[in-house]
C-alpha positions in Angstrom: -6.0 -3.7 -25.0 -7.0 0.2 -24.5 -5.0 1.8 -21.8 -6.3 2.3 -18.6 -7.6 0.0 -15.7 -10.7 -2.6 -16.6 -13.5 -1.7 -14.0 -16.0 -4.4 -13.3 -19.8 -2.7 -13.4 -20.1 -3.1 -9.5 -16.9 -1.1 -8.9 -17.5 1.7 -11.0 -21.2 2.0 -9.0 -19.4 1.9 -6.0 -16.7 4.9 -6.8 -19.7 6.9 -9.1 -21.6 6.9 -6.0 -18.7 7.4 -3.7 -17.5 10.9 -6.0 -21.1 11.8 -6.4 -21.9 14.5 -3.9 -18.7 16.4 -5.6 -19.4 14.9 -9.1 -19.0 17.6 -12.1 -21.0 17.9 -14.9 -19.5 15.1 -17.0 -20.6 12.1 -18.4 -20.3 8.3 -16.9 -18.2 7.8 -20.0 -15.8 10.3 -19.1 -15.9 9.4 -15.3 -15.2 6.1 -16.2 -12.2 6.7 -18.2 -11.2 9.5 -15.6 -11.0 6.9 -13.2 -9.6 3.9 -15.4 -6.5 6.3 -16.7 -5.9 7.5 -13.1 -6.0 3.7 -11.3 -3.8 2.2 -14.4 -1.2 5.3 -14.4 1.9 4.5 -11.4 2.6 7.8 -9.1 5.0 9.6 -10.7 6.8 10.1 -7.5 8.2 7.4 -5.4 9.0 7.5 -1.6 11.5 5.3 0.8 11.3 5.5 4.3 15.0 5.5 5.9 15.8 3.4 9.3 16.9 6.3 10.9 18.5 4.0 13.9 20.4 2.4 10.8 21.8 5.6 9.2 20.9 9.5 8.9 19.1 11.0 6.4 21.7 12.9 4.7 24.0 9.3 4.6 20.7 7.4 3.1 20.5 10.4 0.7 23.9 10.2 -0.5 23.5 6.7 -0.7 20.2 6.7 -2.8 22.1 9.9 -5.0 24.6 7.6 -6.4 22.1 4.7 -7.4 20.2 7.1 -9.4 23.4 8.7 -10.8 23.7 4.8 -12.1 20.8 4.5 -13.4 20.5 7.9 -15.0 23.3 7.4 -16.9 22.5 3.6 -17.8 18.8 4.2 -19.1 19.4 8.3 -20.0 16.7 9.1 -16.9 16.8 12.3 -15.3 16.0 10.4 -12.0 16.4 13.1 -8.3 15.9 12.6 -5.0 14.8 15.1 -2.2 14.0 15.3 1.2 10.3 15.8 2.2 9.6 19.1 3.3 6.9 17.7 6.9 7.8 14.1 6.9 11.3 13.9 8.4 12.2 10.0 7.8 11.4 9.8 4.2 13.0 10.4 0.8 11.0 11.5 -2.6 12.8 9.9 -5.9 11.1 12.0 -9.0 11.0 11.3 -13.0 9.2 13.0 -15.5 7.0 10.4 -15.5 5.7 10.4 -18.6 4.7 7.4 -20.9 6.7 6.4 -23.4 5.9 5.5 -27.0 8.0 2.0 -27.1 8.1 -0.4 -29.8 6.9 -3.9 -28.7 9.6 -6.9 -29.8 8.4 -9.8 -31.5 9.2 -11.9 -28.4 7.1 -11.5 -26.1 7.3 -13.0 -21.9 4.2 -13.3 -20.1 4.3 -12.3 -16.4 1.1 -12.4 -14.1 -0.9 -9.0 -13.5 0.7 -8.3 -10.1 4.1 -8.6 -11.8 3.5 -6.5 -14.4 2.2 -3.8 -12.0 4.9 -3.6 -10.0 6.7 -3.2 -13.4 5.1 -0.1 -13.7 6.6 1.5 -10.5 10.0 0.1 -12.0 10.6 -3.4 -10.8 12.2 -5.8 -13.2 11.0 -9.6 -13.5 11.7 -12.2 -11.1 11.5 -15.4 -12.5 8.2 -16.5 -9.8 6.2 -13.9 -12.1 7.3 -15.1 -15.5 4.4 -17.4 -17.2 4.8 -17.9 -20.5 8.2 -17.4 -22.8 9.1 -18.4 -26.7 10.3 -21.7 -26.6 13.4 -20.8 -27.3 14.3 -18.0 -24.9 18.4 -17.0 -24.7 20.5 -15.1 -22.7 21.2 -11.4 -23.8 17.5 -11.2 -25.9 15.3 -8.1 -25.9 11.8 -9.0 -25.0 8.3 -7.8 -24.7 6.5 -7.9 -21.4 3.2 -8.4 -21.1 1.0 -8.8 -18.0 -1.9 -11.8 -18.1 -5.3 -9.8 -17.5 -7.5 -13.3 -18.2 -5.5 -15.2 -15.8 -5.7 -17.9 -18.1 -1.8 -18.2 -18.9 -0.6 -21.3 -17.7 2.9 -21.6 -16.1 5.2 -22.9 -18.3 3.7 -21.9 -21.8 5.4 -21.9 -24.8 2.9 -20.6 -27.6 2.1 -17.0 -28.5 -0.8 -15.6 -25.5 -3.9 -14.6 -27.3 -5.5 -13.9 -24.7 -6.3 -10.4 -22.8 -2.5 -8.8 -21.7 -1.2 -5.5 -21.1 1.9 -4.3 -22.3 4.3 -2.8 -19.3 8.0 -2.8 -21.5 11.0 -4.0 -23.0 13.8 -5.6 -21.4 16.5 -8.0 -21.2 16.8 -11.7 -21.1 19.3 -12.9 -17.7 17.7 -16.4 -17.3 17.0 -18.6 -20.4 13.8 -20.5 -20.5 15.0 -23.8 -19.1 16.4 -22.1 -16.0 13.1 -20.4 -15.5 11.4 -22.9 -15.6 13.0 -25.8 -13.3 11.1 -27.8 -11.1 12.6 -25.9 -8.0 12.0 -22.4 -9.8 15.2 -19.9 -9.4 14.3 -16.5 -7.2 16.6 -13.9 -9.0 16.1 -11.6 -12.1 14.7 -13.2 -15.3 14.5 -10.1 -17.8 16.2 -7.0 -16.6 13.4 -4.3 -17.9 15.7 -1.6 -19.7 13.0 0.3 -21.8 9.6 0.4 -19.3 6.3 2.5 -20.2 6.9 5.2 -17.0 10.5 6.4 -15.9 10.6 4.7 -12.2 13.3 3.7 -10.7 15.2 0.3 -8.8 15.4 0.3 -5.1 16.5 -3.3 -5.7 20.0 -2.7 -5.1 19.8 -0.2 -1.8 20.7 -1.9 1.5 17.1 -3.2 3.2 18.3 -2.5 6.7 18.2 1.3 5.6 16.0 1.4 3.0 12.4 0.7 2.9 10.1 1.4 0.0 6.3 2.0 1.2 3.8 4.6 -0.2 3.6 8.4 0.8 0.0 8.2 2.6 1.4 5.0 4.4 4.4 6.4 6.5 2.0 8.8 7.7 0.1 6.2 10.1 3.1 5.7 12.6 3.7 9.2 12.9 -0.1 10.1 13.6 -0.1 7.3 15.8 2.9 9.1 17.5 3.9 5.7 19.4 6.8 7.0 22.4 9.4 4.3 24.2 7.3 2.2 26.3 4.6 1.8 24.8 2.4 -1.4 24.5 1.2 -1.3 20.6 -1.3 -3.7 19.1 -0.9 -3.7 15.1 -3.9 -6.0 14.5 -3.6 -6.7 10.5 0.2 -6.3 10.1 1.7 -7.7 7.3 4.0 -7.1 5.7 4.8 -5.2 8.5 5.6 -1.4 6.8 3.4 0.0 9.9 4.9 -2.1 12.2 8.5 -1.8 11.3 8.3 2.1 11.3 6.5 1.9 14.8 9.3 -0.1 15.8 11.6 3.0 14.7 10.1 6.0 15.9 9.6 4.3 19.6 13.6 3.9 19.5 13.0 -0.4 19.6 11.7 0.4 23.0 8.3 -1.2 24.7 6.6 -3.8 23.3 4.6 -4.1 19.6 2.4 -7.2 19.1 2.1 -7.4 15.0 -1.0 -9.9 14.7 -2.1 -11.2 11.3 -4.4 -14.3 10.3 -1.6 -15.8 7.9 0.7 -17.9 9.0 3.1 -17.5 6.0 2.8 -13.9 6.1 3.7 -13.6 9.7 7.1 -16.4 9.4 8.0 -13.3 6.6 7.2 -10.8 9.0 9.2 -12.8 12.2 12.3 -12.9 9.3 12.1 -9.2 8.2 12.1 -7.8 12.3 14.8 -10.4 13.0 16.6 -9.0 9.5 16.1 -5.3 11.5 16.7 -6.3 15.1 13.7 -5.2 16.2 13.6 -6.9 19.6 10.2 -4.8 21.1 8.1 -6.5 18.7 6.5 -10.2 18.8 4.6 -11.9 15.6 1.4 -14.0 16.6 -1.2 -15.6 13.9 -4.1 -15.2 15.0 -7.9 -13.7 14.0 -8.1 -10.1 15.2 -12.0 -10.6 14.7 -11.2 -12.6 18.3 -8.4 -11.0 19.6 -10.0 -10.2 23.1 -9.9 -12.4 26.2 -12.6 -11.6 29.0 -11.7 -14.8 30.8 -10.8 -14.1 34.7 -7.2 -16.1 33.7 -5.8 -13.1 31.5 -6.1 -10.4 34.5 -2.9 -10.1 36.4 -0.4 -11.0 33.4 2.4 -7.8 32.6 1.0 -6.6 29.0 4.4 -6.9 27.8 4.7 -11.2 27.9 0.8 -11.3 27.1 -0.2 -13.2 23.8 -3.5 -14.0 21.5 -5.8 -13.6 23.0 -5.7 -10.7 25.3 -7.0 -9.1 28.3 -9.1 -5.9 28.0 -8.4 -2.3 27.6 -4.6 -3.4 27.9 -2.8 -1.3 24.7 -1.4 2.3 24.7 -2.1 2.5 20.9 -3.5 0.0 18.1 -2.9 0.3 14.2 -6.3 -0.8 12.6 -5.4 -1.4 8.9 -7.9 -3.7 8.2 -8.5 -5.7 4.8 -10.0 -3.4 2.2 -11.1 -3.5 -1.0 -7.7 -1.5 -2.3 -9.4 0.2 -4.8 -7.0 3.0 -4.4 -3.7 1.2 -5.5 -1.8 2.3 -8.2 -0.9 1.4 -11.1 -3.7 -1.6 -11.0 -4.3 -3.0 -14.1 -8.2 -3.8 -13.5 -10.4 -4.0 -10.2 -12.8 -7.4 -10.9 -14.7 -7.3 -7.4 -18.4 -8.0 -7.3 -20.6 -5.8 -4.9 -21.6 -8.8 -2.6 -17.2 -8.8 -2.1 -17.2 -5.4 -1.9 -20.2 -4.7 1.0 -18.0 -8.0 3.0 -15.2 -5.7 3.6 -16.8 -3.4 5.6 -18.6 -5.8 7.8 -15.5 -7.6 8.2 -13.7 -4.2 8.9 -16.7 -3.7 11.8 -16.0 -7.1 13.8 -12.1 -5.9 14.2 -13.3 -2.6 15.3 -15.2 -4.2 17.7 -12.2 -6.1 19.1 -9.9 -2.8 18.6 -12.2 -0.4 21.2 -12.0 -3.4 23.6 -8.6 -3.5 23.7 -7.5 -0.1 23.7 -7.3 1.6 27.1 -8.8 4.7 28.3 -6.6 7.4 26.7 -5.1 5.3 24.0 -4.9 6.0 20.4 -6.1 4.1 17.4 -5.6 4.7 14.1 -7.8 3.4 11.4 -6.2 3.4 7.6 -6.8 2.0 4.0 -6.2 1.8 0.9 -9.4 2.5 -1.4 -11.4 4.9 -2.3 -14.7 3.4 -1.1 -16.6 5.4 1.2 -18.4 2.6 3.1 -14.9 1.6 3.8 -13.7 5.1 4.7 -16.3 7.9 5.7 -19.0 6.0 6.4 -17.3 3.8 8.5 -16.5 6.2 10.7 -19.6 7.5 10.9 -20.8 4.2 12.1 -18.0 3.8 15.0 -18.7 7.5 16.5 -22.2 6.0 16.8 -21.5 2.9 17.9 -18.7 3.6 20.3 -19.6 7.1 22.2 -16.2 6.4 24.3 -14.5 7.3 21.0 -13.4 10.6 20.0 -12.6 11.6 16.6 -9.5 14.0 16.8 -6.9 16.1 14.6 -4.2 14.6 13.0 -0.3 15.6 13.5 0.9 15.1 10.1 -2.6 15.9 7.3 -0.9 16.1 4.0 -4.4 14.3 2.2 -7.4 16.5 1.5 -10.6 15.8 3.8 -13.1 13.5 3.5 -16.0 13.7 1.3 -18.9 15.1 2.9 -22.6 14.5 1.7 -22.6 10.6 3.4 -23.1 9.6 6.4 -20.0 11.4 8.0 -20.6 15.4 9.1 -19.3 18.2 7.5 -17.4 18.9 11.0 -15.9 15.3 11.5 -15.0 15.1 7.4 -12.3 17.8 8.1 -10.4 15.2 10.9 -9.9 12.5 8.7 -7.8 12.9 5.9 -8.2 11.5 2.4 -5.5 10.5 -0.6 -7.7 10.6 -3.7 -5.8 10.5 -7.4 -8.8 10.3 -8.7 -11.0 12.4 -7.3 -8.6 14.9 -8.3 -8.9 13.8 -11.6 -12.5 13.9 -12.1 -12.4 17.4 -10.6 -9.0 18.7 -12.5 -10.8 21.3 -13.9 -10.5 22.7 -10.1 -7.4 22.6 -9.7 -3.8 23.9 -11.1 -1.7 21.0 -12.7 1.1 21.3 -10.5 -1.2 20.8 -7.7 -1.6 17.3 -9.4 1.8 16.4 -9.7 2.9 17.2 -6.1 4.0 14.6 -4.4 0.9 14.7 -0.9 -1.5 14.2 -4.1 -0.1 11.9 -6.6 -0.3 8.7 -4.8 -2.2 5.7 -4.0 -5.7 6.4 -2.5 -5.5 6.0 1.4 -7.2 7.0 3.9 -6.7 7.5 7.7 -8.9 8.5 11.0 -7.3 9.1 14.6 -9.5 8.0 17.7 -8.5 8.8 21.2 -10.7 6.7 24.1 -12.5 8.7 26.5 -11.5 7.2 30.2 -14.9 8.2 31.5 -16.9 5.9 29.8 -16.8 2.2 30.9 -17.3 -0.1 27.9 
């Protein structure tokens, strides 16, 4: 298939009509493709966030030096790492990034789409990804990788795919076919990728109790949200816990986090990963943060910190509102399928937790509202609608704003657009003509698309 990320017709309305007040004379066609090439194209920049109770920066960047040293000299990358110059806790790995013209083998492994993205941003293939191998797959062979776009590849097949698939890279055989495929599957590397289309590299290897991969725009929400030792935080969509864990940090493991999510599997993985760190201040809970809040005479009088779904009123310091977006700012994605009737849920979905959020927050707390796509329903415009809706909320300045502003034109003012700030790859594409190239390649602009919006509660308003 072409490169660049397939856009169903509904998306691409969405993002033409999201760009359009800043839209440049060009054509749909070349929007389109503007936007496909930027979606399907990884960051060329890649960030870890270090557990500063764990180790210093300057340890975690020797540390992370000599990996790349390895990995330079295995795969001839010219893979560096540096410090962030405003972000104090994170680490920047850089590669030229460019893609490579590679030679596709005549064996090919099938993987499924989210596998071979994260391929992309240089994972290598666990076996749970792997669909489809040559019937007779050894130890030591150099494959093809190919990522299902159909979703039609059934596990365990044998034949040659012929149906939609994306090529990510070349790489190495560890587990033969008949270990891949047991009936209790094995959960380490199947094909070590050696030759991928972008130079990324492996975190695999770095110690997790230091380490923690998570995108730029991302590590920017616990810092904004500036949580202090003794807190009481509400994290009200949590998993897999990136927010939560580096709330946990910068409050010292001190006060109390409640990290809620509807998933019960993704909340056990969440209990395991802040056992794994030690973080002691904060307490899983599955449970619908569309009915989070208790008004029931029974809650009043219990100490916030042994509280539990649901819970009283106006009893957090700070919430982290990440609710569930449409994403269509992750990178590299390989095609965005959603209808508009899935696309306009996520907003009204995003509306009942704010609802529960400004209940829950005290007067004088902080909420911080962050996602990951580009849509401006999900973004601008629904922060328009909660300064409307909730006149105890004020929209304020942000302590780290590495993003651009919002997009003005909507239904957010001119005057509010400059609070929130914005991570948009591709509106930086469709507007490159504005800008120099290094400005593109800097690592505050080549990202994922995220945005973020601070809120502090007024205390003389009763809700």
């Amino acid at each position: 298939m072409a490169d660049g990320c397939r856009l169903s017709s509904d998306v691409f309305d969405v993002l033409k009509s999201t760009y359009q007040p800043l839209r440049p004379a060009i054509s749909e066609e070349e929007l389109y493709h503007r936007i496909s090439v930027t979606l399907s194209t990884p960051p060329q920049l890649s960030v870890l966030r270090v557990n500063t109770l764990n180790s210093t920066i300057s340890k975690a960047k020797q540390q992370l030096g000599k990996l790349l040293d390895r990995q330079n000299e295995e795969s001839g990358l010219n893979l560096v790492c540096e410090n962030h110059k405003h972000i104090p806790d994170i680490l920047v790995t850089s590669s030229n990034g460019k893609q490579k013209d590679i030679l596709p083998n005549a064996k090919e492994v099938i993987v499924d789409e989210l596998c071979g993205a994260a391929i992309l941003r240089g994972a290598d293939v666990f076996a749970c990804g792997v669909l489809g191998t040559p019937p007779e797959l050894v130890k030591g062979e150099v494959v093809s990788v190919y990522a299902d776009l159909d979703g039609l590849c059934k596990k365990g097949f044998k034949k040659h795919y012929d149906g939609q698939k994306y090529f990510v890279g070349n790489g190495i055989v560890i587990l033969a076919r008949n270990e891949i495929f047991k009936k209790i599957q094995p959960r380490g590397v199947a094909v070590k990728m050696n030759n991928q289309r972008y130079a990324h590299p492996s975190f695999a290897p770095l110690d997790p109790l230091i380490f923690f991969p998570q995108n730029l725009p991302s590590t920017l929400v616990a810092h904004n949200l500036e949580p202090s030792q003794g807190d009481i935080i509400l994290d009200m969509c949590a998993a897999p816990g990136g927010k939560t864990s580096h709330a946990a940090m910068l409050m010292g493991n001190v006060g109390r986090i409640f990290a809620i999510d509807k998933s019960k599997s993704k909340v056990k993985k969440l209990e395991e990963m802040c056992h794994r760190l030690n973080w002691s201040c904060v307490r899983c809970f599955a449970a619908d943060s569309t009915k989070l809040c208790d008004v029931s005479p029974s809650s009043e009088g219990i100490p916030r910190e042994d509280q539990h779904p649901p819970f009283q009123t106006e009893v957090f310091d700070k919430i982290i509102l990440d609710p569930p977006c449409s994403a269509l700012g992750q990178r590299p994605q390989l095609q965005c399928k959603t209808t508009k009737s899935e696309l306009a849920s996520f907003a009204v979905y995003q509306k009942k937790i704010f609802h529960q959020a400004v209940k829950l927050l005290k007067p004088g707390g902080t909420l911080i509202y962050s996602t990951c796509t580009l849509n401006v329903d999900e973004n601008e415009n629904q922060i328009a609608w909660a300064l409307e809706t909730f006149p105890e909320l004020n929209l304020i300045p942000q302590k780290l704003h590495l993003g651009g502003t919002g997009i003005a034109g909507h239904n957010l003012s001119e005057e509010h657009c400059l609070l929130v700030q914005r991570f948009d790859p591709c509106l930086i594409s469709i507007t490159k003509d504005c800008f120099k190239s290094e400005d593109f390649l800097s690592v505050n602009k080549d990202t994922i698309g995220f945005f973020i919006a601070k809120f502090i509660k007024s205390d003389d308003i009763t809700c």
